[in-house]
KOLPA-183449 format. One record per residue: residue number from 1; x, y, z of N, C-alpha, C, O in turn. Coordinates in nm, 4 decimals. Example, Ala and Ser with C-alpha at 12.3 -4.5 7.8 and 13.67 -1.06 7.14 Angstrom:
1; 1.3190; -0.5690; 0.7800; 1.2300; -0.4500; 0.7800; 1.3200; -0.3300; 0.7800; 1.4236; -0.3319; 0.8465
2; 1.2850; -0.2250; 0.7080; 1.3670; -0.1060; 0.7140; 1.2900; 0.0030; 0.7870; 1.3409; 0.1138; 0.8039
//
This chain:
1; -7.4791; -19.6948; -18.9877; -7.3366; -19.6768; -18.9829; -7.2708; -19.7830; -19.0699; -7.3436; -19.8683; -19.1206
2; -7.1316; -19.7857; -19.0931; -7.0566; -19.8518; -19.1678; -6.9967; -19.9656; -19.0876; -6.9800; -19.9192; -18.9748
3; -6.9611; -20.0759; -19.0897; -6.8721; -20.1562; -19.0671; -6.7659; -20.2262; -19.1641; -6.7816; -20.3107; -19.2522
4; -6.6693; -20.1704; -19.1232; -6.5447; -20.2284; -19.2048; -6.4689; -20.3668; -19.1317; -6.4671; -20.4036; -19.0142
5; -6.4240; -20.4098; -19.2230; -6.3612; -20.5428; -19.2142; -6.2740; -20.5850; -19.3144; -6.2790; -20.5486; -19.4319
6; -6.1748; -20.6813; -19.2533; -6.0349; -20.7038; -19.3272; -6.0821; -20.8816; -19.2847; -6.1045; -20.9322; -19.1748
7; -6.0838; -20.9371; -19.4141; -6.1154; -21.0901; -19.4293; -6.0391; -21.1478; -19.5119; -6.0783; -21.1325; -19.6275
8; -5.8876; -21.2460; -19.4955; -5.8506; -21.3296; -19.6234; -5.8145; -21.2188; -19.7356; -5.8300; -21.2442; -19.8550
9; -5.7593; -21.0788; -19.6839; -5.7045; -21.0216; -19.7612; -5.8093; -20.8959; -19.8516; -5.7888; -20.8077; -19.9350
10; -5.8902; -20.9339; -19.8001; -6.0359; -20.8481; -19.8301; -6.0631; -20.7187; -19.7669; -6.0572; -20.7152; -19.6440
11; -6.0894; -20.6217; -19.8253; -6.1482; -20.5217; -19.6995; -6.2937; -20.5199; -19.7938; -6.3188; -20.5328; -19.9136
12; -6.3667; -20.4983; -19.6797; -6.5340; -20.5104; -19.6482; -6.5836; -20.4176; -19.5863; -6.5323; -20.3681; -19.4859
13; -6.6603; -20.3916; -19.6234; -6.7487; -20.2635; -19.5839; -6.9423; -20.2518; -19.5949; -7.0078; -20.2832; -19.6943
14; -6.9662; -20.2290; -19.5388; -7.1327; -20.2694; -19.5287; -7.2142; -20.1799; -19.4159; -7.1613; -20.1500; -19.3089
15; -7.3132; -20.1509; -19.4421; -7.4037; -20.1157; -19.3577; -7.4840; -20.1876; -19.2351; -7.5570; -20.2848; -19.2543
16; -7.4630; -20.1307; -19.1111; -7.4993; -20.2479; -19.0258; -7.6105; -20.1033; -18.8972; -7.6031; -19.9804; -18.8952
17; -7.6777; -20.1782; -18.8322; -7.7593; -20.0989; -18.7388; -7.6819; -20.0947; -18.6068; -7.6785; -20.2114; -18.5676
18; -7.6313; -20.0320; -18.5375; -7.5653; -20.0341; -18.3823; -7.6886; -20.0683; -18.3189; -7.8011; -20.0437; -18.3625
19; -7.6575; -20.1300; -18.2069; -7.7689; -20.1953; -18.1057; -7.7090; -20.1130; -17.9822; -7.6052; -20.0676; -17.9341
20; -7.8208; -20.1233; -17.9678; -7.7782; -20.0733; -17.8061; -7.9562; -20.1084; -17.6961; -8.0660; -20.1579; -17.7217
21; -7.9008; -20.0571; -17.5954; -8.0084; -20.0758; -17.4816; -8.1246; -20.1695; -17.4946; -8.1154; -20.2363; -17.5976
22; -8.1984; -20.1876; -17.4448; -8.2675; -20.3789; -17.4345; -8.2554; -20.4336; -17.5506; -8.2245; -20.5528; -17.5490
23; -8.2792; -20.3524; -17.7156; -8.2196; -20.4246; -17.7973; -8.1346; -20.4672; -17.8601; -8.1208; -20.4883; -17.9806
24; -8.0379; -20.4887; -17.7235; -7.9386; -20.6434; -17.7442; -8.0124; -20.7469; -17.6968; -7.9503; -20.8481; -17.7294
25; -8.1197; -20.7803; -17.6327; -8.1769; -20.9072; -17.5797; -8.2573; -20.9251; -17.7213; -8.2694; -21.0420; -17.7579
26; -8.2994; -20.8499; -17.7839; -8.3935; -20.8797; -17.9438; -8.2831; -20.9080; -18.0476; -8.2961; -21.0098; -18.1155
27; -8.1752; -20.8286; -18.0672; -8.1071; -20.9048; -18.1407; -8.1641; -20.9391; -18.3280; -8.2330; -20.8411; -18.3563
28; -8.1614; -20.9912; -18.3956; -8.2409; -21.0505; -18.5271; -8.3547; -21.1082; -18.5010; -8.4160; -21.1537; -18.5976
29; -8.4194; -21.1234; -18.3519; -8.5655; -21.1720; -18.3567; -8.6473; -21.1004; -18.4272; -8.6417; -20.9776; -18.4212
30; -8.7414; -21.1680; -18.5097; -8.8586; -21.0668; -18.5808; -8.8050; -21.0013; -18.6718; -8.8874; -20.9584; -18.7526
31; -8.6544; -20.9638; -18.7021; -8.6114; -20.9095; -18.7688; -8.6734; -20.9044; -18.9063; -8.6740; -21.0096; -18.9702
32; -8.7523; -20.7411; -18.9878; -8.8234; -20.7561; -19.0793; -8.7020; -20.7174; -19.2155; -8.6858; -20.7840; -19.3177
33; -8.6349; -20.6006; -19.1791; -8.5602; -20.5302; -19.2278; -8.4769; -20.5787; -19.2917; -8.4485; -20.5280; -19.4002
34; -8.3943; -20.7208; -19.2340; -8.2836; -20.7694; -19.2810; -8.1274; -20.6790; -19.2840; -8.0594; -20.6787; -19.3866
35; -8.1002; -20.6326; -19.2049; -8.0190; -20.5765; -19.1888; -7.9364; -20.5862; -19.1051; -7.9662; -20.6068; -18.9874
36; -7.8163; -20.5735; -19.1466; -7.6597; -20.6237; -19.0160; -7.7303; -20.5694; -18.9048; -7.8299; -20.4973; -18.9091
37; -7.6517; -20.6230; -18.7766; -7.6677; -20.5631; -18.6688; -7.5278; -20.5890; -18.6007; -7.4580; -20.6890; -18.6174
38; -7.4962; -20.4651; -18.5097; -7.3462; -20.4303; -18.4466; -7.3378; -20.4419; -18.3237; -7.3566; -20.3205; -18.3151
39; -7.3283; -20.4701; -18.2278; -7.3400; -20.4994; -18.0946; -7.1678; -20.4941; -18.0533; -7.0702; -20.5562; -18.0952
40; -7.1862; -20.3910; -17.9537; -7.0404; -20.3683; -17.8542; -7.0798; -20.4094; -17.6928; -7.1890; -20.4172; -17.6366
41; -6.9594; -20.4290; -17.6510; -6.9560; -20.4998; -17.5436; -6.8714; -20.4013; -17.4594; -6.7948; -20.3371; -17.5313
42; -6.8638; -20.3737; -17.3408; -6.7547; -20.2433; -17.2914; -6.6088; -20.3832; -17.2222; -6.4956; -20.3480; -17.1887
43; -6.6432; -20.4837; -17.2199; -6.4881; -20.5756; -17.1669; -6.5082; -20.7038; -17.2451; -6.6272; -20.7350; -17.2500
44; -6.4727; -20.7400; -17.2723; -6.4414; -20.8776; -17.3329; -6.5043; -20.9737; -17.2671; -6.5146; -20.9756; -17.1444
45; -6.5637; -21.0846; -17.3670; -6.6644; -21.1495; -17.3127; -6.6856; -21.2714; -17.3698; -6.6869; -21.2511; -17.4912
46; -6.7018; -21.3794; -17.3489; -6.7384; -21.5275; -17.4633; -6.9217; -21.5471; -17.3948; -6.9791; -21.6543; -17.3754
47; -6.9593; -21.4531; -17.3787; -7.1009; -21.4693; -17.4023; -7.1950; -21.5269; -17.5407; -7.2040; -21.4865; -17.6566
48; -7.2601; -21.6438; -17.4637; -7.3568; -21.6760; -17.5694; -7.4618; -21.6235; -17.6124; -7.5184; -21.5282; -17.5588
49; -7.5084; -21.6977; -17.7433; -7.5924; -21.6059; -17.8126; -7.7295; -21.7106; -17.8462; -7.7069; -21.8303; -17.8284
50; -7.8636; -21.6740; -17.8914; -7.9287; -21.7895; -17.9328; -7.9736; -21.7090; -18.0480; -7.9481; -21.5925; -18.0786
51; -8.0576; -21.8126; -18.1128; -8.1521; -21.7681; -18.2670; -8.2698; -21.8137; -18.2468; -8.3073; -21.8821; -18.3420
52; -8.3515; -21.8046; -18.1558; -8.5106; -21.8415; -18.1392; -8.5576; -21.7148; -18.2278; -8.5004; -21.6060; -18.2204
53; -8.6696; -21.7410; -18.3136; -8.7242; -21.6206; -18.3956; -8.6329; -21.5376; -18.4791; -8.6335; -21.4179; -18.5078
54; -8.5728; -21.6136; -18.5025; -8.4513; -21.5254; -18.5886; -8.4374; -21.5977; -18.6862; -8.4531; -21.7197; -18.6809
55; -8.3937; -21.5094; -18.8301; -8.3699; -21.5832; -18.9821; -8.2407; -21.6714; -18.9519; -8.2140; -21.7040; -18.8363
56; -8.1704; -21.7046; -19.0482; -8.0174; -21.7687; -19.0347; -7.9790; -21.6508; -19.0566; -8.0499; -21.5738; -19.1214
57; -7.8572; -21.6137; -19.0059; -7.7620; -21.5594; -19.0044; -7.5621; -21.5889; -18.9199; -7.5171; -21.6359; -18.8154
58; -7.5131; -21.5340; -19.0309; -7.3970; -21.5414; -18.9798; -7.3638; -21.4535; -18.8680; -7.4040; -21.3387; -18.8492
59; -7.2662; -21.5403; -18.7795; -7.2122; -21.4151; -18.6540; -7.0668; -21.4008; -18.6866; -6.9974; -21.4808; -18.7494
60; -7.0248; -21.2647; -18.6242; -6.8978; -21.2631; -18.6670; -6.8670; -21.2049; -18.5328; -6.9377; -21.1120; -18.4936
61; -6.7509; -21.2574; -18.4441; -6.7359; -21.1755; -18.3274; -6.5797; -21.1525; -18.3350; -6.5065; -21.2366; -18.3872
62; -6.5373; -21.0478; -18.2869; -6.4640; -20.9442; -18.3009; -6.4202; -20.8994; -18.1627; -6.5034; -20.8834; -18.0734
63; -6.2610; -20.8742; -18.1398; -6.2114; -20.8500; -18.0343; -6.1044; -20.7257; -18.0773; -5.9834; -20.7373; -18.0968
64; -6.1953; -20.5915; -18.0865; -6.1847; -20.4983; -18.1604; -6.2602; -20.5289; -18.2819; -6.3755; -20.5636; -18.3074
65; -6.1519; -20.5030; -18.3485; -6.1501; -20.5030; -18.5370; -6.0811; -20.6586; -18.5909; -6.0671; -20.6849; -18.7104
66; -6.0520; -20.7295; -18.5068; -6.0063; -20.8440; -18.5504; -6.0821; -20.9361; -18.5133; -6.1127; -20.9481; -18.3946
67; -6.1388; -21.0410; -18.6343; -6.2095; -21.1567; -18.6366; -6.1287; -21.2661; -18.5278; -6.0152; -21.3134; -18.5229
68; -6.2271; -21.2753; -18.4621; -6.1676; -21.4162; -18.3841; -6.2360; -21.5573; -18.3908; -6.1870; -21.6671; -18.3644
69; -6.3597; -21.5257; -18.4324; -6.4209; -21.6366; -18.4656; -6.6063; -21.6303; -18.5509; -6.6911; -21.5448; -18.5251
70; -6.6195; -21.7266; -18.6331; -6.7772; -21.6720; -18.7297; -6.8236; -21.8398; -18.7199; -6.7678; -21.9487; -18.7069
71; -6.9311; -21.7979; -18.7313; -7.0173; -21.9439; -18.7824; -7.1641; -21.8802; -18.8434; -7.2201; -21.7729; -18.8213
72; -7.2002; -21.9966; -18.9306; -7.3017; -21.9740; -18.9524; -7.4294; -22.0386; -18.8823; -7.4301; -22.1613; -18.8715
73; -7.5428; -21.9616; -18.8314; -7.5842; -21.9661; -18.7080; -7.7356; -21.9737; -18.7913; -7.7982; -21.8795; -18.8398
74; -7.7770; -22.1446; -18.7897; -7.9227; -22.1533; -18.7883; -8.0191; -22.1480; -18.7075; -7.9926; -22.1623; -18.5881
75; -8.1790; -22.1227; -18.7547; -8.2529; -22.0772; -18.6397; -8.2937; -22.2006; -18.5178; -8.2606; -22.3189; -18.5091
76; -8.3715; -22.1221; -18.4400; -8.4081; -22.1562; -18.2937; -8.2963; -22.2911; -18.2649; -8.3164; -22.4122; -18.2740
77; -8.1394; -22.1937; -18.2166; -8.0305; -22.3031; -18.1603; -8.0510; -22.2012; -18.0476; -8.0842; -22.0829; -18.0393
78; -8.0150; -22.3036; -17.9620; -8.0600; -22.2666; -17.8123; -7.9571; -22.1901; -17.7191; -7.9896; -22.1325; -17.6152
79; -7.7766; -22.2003; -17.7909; -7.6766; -22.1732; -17.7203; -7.5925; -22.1829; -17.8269; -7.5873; -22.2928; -17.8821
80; -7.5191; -22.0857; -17.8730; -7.3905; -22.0420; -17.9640; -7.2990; -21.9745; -17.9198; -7.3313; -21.8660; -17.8716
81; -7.1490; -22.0137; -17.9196; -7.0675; -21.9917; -17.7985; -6.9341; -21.9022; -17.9369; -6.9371; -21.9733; -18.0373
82; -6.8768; -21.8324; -17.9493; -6.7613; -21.8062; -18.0035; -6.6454; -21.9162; -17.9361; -6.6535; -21.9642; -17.8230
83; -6.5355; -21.9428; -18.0368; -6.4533; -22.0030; -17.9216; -6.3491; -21.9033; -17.8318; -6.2849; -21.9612; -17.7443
84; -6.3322; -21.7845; -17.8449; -6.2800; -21.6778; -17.7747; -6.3663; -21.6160; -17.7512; -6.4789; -21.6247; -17.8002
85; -6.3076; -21.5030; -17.6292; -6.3409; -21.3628; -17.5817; -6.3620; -21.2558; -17.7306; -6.3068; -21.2376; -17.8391
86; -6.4345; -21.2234; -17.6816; -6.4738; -21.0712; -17.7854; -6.5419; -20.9250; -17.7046; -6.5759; -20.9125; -17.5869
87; -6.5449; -20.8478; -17.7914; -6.5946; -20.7222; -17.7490; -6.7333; -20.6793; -17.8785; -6.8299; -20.6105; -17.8455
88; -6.7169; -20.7307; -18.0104; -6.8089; -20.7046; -18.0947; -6.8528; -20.8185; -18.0931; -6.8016; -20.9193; -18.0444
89; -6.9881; -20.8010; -18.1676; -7.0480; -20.9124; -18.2552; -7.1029; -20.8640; -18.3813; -7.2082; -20.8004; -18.3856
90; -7.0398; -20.8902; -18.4743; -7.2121; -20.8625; -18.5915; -7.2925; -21.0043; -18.6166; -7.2617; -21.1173; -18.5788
91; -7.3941; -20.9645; -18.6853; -7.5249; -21.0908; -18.6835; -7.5632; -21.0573; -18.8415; -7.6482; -20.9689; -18.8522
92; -7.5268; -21.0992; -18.9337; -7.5531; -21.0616; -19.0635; -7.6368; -21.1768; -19.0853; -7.5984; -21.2937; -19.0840
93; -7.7769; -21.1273; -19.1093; -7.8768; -21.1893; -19.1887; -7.8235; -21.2355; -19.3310; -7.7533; -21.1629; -19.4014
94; -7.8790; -21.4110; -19.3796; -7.8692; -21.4860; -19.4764; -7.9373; -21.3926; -19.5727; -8.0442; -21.4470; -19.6004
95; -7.9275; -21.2816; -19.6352; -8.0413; -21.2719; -19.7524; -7.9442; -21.2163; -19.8675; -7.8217; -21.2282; -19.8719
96; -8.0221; -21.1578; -19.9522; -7.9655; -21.0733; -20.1032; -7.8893; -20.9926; -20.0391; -7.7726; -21.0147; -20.0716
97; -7.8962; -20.9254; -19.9780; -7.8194; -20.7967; -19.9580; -7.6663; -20.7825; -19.8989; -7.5763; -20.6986; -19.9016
98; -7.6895; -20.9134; -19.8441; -7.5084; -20.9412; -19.7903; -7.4724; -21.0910; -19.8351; -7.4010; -21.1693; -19.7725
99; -7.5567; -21.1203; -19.9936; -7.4476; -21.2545; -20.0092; -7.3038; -21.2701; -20.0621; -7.2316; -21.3698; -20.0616
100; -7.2786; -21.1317; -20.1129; -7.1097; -21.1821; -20.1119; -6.9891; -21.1704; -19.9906; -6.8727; -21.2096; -19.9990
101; -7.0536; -21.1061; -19.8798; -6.9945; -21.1378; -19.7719; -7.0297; -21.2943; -19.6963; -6.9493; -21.3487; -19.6206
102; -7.1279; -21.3373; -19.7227; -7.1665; -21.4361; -19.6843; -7.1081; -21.5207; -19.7545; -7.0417; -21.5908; -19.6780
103; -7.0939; -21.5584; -19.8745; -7.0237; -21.6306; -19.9938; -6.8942; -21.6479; -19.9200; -6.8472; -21.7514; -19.8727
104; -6.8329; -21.4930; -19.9193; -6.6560; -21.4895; -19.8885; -6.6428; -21.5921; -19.7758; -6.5620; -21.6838; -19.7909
105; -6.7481; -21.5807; -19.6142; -6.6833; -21.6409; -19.5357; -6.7574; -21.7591; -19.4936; -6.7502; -21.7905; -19.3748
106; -6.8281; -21.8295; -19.5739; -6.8714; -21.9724; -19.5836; -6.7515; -22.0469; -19.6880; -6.6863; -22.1476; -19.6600
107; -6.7447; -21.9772; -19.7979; -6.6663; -22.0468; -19.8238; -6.5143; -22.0989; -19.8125; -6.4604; -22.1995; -19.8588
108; -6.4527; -21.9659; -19.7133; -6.3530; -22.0071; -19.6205; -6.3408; -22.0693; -19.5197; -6.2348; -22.1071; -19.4697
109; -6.4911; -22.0922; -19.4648; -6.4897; -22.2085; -19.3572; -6.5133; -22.3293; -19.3846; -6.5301; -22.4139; -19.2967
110; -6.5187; -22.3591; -19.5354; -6.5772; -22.5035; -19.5545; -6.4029; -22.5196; -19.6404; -6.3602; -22.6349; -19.6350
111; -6.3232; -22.4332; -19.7019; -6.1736; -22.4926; -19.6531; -6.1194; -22.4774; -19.5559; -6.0063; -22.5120; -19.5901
112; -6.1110; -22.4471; -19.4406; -6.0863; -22.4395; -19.2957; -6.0928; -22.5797; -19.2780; -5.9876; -22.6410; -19.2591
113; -6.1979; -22.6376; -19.2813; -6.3120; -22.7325; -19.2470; -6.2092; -22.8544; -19.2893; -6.1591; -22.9294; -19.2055
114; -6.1839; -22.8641; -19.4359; -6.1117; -22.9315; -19.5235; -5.9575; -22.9595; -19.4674; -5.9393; -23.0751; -19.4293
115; -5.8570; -22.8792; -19.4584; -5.7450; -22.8113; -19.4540; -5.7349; -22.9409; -19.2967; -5.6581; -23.0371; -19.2991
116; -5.8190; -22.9133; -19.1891; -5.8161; -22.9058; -19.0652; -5.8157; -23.0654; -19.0581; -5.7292; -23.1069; -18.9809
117; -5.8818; -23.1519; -19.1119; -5.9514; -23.2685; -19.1220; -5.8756; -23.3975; -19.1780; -5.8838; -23.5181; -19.1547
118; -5.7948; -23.3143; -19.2664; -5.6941; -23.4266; -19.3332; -5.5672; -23.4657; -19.2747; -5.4971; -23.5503; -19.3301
//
């Protein structure tokens, strides 16, 4: 399926896998494929997430269609928290296939980062 997204004036669009049933507990573990993954939630939730066996990847969680919060999420961290409630998550694997989405929102968090600090 498709996932669209509105980023910094951007619309985005990409191919991602829907998750559903136990594999939401697998998640990007083992992940060979490299491929987004979409995860819905039926109520809003600040559930954590971990990366044991998992590449780096960015998370992006989503309360609907609106970003509420992303980080980039290296492996085997034990507890990754959004700072809000959400209902989505995507988990976009670090590789070729999604580095200019990855580009777009690293490099808006490292002026975030900047902006915030001074």
């Amino acid at each position: 399926m498709k996932a669209k997204l509105k980023f910094k004036g951007k619309e985005l669009e990409f191919e991602v896998d829907k998750v559903k049933g136990t594999k939401k507990f697998i998640g990007l573990m083992f992940n060979k494929k490299g491929k987004a993954l979409l995860f819905e939630f039926s109520r809003p939730t600040q559930q954590a997430i971990h990366s044991f066996f998992c590449p780096d990847f960015l998370a992006i969680w989503l309360q609907k269609n609106k970003i509420v919060d992303y980080k980039l999420v290296k492996r085997n961290k034990p507890y990754i928290k959004p700072n809000k409630q959400f209902t989505r998550l995507l988990e976009i694997p670090i590789n070729q296939k999604y580095q200019g989405i990855i580009k777009l929102f690293l490099e808006n968090k490292k002026k975030d980062l900047n902006t915030t600090s001074s």
